[in-house]
C-alpha distance (Angstrom), angle and dihedral (degrees) to the residues before:
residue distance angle dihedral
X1 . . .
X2 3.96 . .
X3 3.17 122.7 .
X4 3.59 116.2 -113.4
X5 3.52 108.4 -175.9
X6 3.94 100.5 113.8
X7 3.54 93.1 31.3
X8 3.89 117.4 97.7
X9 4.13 123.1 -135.9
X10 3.41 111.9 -130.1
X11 4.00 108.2 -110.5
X12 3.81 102.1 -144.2
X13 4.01 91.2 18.3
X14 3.72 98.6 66.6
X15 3.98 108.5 92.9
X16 4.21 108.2 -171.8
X17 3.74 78.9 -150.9
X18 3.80 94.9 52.4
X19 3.35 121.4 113.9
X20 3.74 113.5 -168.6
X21 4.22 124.6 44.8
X22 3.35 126.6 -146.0
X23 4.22 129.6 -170.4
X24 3.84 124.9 -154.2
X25 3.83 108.6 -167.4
X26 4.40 96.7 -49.4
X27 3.79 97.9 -16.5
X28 3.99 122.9 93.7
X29 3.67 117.4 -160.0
X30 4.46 118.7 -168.1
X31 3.84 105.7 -156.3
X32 3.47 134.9 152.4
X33 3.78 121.9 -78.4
X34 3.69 89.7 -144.7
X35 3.64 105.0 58.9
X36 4.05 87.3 43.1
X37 4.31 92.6 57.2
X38 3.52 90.0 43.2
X39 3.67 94.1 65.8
X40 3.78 102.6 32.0
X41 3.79 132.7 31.9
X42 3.48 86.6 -162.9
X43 3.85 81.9 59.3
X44 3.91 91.9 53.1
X45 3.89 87.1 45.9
X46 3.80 89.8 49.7
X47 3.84 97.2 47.0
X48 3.87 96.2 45.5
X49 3.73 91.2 51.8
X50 4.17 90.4 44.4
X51 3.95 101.7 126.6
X52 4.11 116.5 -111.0
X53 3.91 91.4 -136.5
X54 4.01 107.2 64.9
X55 4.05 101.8 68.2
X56 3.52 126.9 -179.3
X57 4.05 116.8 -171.1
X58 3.50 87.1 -31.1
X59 3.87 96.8 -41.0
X60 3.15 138.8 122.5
X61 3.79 108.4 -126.7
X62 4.09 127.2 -137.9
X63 4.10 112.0 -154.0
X64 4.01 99.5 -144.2
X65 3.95 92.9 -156.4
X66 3.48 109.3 -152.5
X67 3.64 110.0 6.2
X68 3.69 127.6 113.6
X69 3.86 124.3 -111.0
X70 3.70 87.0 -130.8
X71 3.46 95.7 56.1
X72 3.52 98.5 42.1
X73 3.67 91.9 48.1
X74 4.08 86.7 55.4
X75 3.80 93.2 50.4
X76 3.87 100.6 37.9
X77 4.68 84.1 50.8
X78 3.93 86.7 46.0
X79 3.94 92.8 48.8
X80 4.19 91.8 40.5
X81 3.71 92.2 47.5
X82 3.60 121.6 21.8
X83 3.73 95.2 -162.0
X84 3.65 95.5 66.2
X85 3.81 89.5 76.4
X86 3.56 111.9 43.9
X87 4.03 112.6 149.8
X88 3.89 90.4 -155.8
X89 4.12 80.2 63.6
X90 3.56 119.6 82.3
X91 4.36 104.2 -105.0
X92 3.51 147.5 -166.5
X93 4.03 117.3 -109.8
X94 3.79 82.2 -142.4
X95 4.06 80.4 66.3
X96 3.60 105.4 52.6
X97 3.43 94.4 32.8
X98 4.29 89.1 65.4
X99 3.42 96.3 39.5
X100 3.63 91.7 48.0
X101 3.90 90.1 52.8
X102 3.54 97.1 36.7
X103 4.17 91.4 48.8
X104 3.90 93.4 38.4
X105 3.82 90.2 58.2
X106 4.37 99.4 47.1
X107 3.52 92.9 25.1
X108 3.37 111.5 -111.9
X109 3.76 95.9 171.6
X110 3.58 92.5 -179.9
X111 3.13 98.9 58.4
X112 3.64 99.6 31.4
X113 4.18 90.0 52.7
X114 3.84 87.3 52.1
X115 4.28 97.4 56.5
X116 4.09 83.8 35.0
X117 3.67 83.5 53.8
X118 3.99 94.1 39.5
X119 3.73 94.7 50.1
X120 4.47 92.2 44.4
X121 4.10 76.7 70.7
X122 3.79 93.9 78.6
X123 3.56 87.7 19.2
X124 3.90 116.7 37.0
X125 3.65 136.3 160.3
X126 3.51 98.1 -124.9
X127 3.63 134.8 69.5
X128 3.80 93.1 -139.7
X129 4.10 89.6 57.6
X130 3.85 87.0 41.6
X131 3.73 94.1 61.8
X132 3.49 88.6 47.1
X133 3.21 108.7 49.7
X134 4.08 95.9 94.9
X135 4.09 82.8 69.1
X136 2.94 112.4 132.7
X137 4.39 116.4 -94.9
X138 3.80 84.7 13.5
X139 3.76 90.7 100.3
X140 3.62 113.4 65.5
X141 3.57 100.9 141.1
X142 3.59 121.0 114.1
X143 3.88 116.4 -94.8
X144 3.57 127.1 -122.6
X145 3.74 144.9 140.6
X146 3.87 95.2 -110.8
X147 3.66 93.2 40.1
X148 4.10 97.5 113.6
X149 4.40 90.4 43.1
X150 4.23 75.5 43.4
X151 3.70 94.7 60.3
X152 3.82 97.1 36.7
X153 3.76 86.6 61.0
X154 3.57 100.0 48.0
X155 3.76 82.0 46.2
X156 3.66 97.3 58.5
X157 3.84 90.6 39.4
X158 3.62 97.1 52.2
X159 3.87 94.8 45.3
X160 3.86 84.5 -119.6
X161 4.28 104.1 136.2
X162 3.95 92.5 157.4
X163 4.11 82.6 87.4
X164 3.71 94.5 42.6
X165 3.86 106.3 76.5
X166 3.82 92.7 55.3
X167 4.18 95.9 39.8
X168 3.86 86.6 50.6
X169 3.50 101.9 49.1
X170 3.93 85.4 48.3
X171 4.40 91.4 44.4
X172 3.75 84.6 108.4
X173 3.67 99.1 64.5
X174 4.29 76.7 84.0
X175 4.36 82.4 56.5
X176 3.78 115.7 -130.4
X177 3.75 96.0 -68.4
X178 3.22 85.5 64.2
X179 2.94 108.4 45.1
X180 3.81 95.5 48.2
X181 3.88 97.7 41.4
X182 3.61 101.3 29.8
X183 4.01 138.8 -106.7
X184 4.30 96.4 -75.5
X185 3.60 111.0 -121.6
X186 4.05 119.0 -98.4
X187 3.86 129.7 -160.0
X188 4.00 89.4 -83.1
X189 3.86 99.1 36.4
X190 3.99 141.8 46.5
X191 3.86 118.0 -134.5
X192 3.58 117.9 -61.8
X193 3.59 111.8 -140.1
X194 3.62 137.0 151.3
X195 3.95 133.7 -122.5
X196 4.03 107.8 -105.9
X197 3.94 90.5 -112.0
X198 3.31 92.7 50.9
X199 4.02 100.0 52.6
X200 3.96 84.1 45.5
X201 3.51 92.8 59.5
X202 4.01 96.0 41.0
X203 3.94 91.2 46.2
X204 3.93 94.1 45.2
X205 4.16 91.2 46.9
X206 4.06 88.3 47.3
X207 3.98 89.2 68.6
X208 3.98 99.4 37.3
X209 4.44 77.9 46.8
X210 3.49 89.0 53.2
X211 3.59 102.4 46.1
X212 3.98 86.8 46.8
X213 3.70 85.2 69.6
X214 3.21 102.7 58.4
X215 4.03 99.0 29.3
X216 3.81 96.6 43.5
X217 4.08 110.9 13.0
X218 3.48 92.5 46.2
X219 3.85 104.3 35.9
X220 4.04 92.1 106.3
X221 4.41 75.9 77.6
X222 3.33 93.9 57.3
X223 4.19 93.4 59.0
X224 3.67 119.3 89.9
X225 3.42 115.6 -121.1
X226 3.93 125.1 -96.5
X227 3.61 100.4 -175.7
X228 4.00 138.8 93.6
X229 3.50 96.6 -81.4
X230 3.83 99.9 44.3
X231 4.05 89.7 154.5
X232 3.32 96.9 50.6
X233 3.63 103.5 40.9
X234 4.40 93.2 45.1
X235 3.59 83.5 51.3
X236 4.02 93.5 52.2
X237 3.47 84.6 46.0
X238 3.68 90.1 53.7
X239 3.65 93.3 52.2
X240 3.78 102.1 46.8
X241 3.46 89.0 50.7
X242 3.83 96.8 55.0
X243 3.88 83.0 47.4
X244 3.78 96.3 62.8
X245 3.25 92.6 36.4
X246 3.51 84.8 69.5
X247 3.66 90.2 41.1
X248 4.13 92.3 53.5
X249 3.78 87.0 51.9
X250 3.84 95.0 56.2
X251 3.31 113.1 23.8
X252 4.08 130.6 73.6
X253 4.07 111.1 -143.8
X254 3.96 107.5 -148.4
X255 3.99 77.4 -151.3
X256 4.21 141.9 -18.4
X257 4.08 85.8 -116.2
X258 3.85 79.9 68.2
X259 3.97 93.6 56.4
X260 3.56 121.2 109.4
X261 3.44 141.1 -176.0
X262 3.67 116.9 -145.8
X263 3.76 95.9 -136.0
X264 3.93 98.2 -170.7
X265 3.51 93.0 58.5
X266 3.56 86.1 51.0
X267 4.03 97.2 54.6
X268 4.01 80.3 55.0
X269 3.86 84.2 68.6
X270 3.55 110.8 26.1
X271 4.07 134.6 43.1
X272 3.91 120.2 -106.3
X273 3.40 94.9 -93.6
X274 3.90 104.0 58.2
X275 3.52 91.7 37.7
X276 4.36 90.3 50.4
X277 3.76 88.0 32.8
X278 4.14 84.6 49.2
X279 3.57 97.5 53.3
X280 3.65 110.6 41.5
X281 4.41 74.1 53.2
X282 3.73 90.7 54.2
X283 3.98 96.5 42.5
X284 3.95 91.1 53.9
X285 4.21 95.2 44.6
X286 4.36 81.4 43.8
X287 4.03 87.5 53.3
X288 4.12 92.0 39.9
X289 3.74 93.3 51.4
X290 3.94 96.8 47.0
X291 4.42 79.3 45.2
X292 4.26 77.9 63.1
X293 3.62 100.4 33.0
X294 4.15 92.7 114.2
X295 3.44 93.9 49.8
X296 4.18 86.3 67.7
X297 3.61 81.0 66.6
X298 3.61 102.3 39.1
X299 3.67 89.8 -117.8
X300 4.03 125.1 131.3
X301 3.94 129.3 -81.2
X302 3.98 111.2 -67.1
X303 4.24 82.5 -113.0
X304 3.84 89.7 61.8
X305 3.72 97.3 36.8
X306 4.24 88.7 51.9
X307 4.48 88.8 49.7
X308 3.72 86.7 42.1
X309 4.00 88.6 60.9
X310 3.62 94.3 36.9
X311 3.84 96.5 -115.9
X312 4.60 90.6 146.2
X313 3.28 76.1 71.3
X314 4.32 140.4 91.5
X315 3.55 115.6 -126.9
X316 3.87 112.0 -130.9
């Protein structure tokens, strides 16, 4: 027997008809042995191995070493009642975040592919879900200031880098105070706040980023007109050019994949043909720099970082 007289009992964790209890730091939680194997081998391991001498009201009880009550409390609702995580719903980082640890560590692949999944919505590995991730119901992920230094963390904690090229590029949508100091904490969350390496690498990325704009998203500027109008167009060329340059001077880009070129006022200084021509130039160097995105980071090709996390495969 254990005694339980500092520990707390789970108040929508503790199933009469469960038959196995588990305790994360002070919390016990009785579920049902069942539902726990079916998701995770390492679950079925766990339970077969559970000693016969610690009993709690009747049960067998499972020390999960390590692991927040929080989290565990997130995973074990999400596993008892599938409708309490549904990514089309609006939810709580707090709720991915815990069943993302909790799933990551006993792989639960289901589960884990599904927040992987949920969180490659603000954070994808493609350039065509990047551009849409502003759809509308795409977003369902709580708000908040630290969200992007949120996700990196989780990231690097979970051993998850497929979300890590996209979040870093974005890291200075917090601005470099920020992002050097840390997101303060607020009544719902604890400071946000990057390890050292980390910020290095996002800092040092957000110049080469920025000079890929100019030197490879807008090099279809840089070429001389060969068209019917080759005064004209050079001299719009000329002109949009000193504009940004302006712009670049000024302005801070959270990331390149958030450049745009505003193509109408373009047509009001250049013919048809540079502007088309211009582009279809633009939308191939945009899709070749996203192609190189990891390497910023020093991380693997997007192909390796999407097999790493599972993603050829079906989430059950």
């Amino acid at each position: 027997m254990i005694d339980t007289g500092k520990l707390n009992y789970s108040a929508d964790l503790w199933f009469e008809d469960g038959d196995i209890v588990l305790k994360a730091e002070n919390t016990l939680f009785r579920v049902t042995q069942g539902i726990l194997v079916y998701h995770s081998h390492i679950f079925m391991q766990m339970v077969l191995q559970a000693p016969t001498t610690t009993i709690v009201d009747g049960c067998r009880l499972l020390e999960m070493t390590g692991d927040k009550a929080v989290d565990l409390t997130h995973f074990l609702k999400a596993i008892h009642d599938p409708a309490y995580y549904d990514p089309a719903q609006d939810t709580p980082f707090e709720v991915i975040s815990g069943i993302l640890r909790i799933s990551t560590k006993y792989n639960a692949n289901g589960l884990r592919l599904t927040c992987v999944r949920h969180l490659q919505r603000i954070f994808p590995a493609s350039l065509e879900d990047w551009d849409n991730r502003s759809a509308p119901g795409n977003d369902t992920i709580q708000k908040f200031r630290a969200r992007t230094l949120a996700v990196i963390m989780l990231a690097l904690e979970t051993d998850h880098p497929v979300l890590l090229p996209s979040a870093m590029a974005y890291s200075w949508s917090v601005g470099l105070e920020g992002l050097l100091d840390g997101v303060p904490s607020n009544h719902s969350f604890p400071k946000t706040d990057l390890d050292w390496a980390t910020k290095r690498q996002c800092i040092i990325a957000r110049d080469r980023l920025t000079l890929a704009i100019r030197t490879d998203l807008l090099a279809f500027m840089l070429k001389p007109a060969h068209c019917g109008t080759v005064a004209r167009c050079n001299h719009g060329r000329l002109a949009s050019l000193k504009a940004w340059g302006t712009f670049f001077a000024t302005a801070v880009i959270p990331t390149p994949f958030r450049f745009e070129v505003n193509w109408t006022d373009l047509t009001q200084r250049m013919c048809t043909q540079c502007v088309e021509e211009g582009r279809a130039e633009f939308l191939s160097a945009r899709w070749v720099l996203w192609e190189r995105l990891p390497s910023f980071f020093g991380l693997d090709e997007w192909d390796s970082l999407r097999r790493k996390a599972g993603l050829d495969t079906v989430p059950t």
